[in-house]
N, C-alpha and C positions, 0 to 999 in steps of 0.2 A: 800295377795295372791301372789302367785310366780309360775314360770313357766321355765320348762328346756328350756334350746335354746341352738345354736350351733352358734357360730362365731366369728368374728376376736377379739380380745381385744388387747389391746397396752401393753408391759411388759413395767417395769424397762428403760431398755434401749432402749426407741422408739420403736423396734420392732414390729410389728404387728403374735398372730400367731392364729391361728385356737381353740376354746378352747369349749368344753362343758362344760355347769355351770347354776345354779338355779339364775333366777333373777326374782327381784320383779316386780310388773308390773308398767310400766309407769318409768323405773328406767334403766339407762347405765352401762354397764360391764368397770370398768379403774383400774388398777393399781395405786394404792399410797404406793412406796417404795415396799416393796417385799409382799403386801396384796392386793388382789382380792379386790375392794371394788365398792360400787354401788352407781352412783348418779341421781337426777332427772335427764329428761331430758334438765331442762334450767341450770341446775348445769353443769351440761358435755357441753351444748353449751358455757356457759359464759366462765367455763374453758380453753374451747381449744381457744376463743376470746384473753384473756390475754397471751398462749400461741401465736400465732399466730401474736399478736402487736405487743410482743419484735422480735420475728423473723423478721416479714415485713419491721418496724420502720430500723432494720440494713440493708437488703436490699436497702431501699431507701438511708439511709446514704454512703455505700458500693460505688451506682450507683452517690450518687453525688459525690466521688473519684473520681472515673473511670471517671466520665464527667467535674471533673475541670482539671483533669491530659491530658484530652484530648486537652482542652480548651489550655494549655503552646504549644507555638511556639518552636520546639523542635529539628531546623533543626542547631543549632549551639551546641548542648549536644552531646558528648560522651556516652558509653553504664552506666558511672557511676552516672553520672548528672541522666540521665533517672531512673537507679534504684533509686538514691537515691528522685528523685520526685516523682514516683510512689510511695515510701513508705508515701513520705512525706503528697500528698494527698489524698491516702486510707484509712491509720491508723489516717490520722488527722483529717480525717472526722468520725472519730468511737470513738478517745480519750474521748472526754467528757463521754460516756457510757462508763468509765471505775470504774465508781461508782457502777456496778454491783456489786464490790466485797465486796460489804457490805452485800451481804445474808450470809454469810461466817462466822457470827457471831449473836448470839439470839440477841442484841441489833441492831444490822442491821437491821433483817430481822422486827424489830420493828417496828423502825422507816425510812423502808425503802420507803414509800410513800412521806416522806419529803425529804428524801435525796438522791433519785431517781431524774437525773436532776435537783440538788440542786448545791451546787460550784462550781459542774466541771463544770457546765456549764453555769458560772459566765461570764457576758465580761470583769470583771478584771483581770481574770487569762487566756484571751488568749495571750500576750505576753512569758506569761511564758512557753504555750505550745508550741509559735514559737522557744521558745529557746530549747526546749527540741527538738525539731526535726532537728534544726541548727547542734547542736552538736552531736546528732545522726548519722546525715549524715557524718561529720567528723569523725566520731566513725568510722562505717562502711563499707562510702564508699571513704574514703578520701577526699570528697570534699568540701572546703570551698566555698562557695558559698552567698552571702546576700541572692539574689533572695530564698533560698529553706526556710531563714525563715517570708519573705512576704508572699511564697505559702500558710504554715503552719497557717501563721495566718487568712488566707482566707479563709482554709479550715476548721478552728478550730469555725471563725466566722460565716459562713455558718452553721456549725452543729446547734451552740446555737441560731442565727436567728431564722433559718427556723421551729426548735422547739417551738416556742412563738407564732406560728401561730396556733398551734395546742390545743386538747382540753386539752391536760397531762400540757403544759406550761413549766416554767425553771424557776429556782433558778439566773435569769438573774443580778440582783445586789445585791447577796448575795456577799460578806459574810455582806455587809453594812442593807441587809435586805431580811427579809426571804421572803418576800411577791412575792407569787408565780404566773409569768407574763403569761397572758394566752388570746390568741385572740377568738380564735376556730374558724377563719374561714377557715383552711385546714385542709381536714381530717388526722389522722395518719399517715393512706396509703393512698397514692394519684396516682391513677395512671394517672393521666395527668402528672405528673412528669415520669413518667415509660414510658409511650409511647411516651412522647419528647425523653426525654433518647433514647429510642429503635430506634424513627426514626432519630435522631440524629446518630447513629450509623450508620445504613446503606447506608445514604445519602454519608458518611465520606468514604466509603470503595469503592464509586466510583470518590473520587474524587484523585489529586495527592497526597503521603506522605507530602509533604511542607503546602499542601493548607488546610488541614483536620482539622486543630484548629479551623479556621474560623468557620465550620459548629458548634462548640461544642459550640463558642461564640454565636455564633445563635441562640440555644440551650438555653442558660442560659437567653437571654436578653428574649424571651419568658416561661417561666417558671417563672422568676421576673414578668413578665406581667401576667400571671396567679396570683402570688399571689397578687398582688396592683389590679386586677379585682374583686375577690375573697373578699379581704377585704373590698375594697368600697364598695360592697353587703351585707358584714357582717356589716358593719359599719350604716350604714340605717336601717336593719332590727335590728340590737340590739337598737338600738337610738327610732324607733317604739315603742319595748317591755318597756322600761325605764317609758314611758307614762302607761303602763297599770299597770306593777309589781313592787312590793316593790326593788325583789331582782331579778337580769337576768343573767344565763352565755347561751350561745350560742356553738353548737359544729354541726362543716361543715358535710354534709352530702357526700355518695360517688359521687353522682351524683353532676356535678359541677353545680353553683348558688343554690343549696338546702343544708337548714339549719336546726338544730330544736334549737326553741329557748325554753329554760327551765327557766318559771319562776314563782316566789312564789310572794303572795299576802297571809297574816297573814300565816295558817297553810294549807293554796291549793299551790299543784303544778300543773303548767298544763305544759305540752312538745309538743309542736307544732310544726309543720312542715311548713316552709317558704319559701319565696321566694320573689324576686321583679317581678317574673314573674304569680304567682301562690297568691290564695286567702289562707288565713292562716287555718290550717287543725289541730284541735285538736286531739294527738293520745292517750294521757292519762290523767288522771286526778287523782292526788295523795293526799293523807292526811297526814300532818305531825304530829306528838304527840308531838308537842315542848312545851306540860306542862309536860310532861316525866321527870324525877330525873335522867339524866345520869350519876350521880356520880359514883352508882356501876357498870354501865357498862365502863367506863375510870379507875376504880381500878382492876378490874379481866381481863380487854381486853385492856391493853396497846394502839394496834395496833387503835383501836376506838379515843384514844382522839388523834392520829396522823392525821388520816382521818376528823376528824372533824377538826382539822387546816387546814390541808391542802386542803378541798374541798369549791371552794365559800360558799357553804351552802348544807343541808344535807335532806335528811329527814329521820324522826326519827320514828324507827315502836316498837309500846309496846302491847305486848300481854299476852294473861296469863300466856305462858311458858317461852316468849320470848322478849328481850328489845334490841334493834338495831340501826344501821345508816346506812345509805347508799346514795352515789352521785348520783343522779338523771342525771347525763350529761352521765351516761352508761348504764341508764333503756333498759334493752331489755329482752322480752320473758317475761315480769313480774317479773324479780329481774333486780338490778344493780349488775355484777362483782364487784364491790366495795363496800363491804358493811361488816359490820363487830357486832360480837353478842355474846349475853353470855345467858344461858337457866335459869330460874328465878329457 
């Protein structure tokens, strides 16, 4: 059954415009490439979830530029030193997400869940970034300098850190191993990072030009202390789950000290909501099919036996039409955005 409506829809190019159009019910108006097309409602949520992570993910990266570039003592640089650190700490705080440019090609965009925060964001190839931004700076702004490639390698190391806290993780000692490091006890977006940031900022803007690092040092040494509170929390409450479940990943919730911990016992998942403050809250209870034959689902869906390496563990849904996986650490609305399938 379907029904006319009238209203916004997103084009091609972001856009939002005004549109009349027959939709199904219980079903969203979106654009994929230059066709109208319709999805559930938790398909259009989850979707704009994935869009919306890569977006925020670089905002927080962006804001820890801006907040280590703040952090350098700056009253003895020239206007060239300045530019060239500002780039130094911006861009070097974004380099490792320069693996985006693997959607760019069908085997990319295959195996882009592995190699998504996979090398680049290796701690063996941060010197390499330090150099790349060393000579950079000589490149463009003439300046020789050591100091800009200690920045660089702060900045480079900060990016791939502070990702291992998170539920995505990092390709942290690849290329020696692909096993993918992952804490989850800070969420993606974190806005306790955002709002030190923010009031970092303002505090800075009344103090003198000389004296304003100080505050961004400030700044940093609480937001470390956010995340070493953070993980002591995660670190107890994953250590609990250990005792009950076979298998546990953990992924921080927005609200700080709240977690859910996801874990399986034979073919149950259950995803819980924790706390060291709070009694432990069952929000779902899942069934895995792991007598399932996924062979033919990893030979017709590539993208499946990637997600299946790359996710601690899965759950697998088989139906009459339908044979699947999907990550449990992104269940929301009753699917995970992660999850990947072939129609029987």
């Amino acid at each position: 059954m379907s029904y006319w409506t009238s209203g916004q829809v997103e084009t091609p190019n972001g856009a939002k415009r005004q549109e009349a159009h027959r939709t199904p019910r219980g079903k969203r108006a979106a654009w994929s490439g230059n066709q109208l097309t319709f999805k559930s409602n938790n398909e259009y949520e989850n979707s704009q979830i994935k869009k919306q992570r890569g977006h925020m993910d670089t905002i927080t990266h962006t804001l820890f530029g801006l907040t280590l570039y703040g952090a350098a003592n700056k009253s003895n640089m020239d206007k060239s030193h300045k530019r060239a650190l500002l780039l130094t700490t911006v861009v070097g705080s974004q380099i490792p997400d320069i693996d985006v440019v693997v959607n760019l090609t069908e085997t990319g965009r295959i195996m882009q869940q592995m190699w998504h925060r996979g090398l680049t964001h290796s701690f063996f190839l941060i010197p390499i970034w330090g150099l790349v931004f060393y000579y950079l700076s000589r490149l463009l702004f003439k300046v020789k300098d050591k100091r800009i490639f200690y920045w660089a390698l702060l900045a480079v190391f900060i990016h791939d850190t502070s990702d291992l806290f998170n539920t995505w993780g990092t390709g942290y000692i690849e290329p020696f191993s692909s096993y993918r490091v992952t804490f989850g006890t800070i969420p993606i977006v974190d806005f306790v990072f955002w709002f030190l940031m923010l009031a970092g900022f303002i505090v800075s803007r009344k103090k003198e030009a000389g004296e304003r690092y100080k505050v961004f040092r400030v700044v940093w040494l609480l937001m470390i202390a956010h995340v070493v509170i953070q993980s002591a929390q995660g670190y107890i409450i994953y250590n609990e789950a250990k005792e009950k479940y076979e298998d546990v990943a953990l992924a921080a919730g927005f609200v700080p000290t709240q977690f859910q911990v996801i874990g399986k016992d034979g073919s149950e998942v259950e995803i819980v909501k924790d706390s060291i403050f709070i009694k432990p809250e069952v929000e779902h209870r899942l069934i895995s099919r792991d007598e399932a034959d996924l062979v033919p689902l990893f030979e017709e869906n590539p993208r499946a036996k990637t997600l299946h390496e790359w996710s601690p563990f899965v759950v697998v849904v088989e139906e009459d039409d339908k044979l699947g996986i999907y990550d449990p650490r992104f269940y929301r609305n009753g699917e995970s955005f992660l999850y990947e399938f072939i129609k029987k």
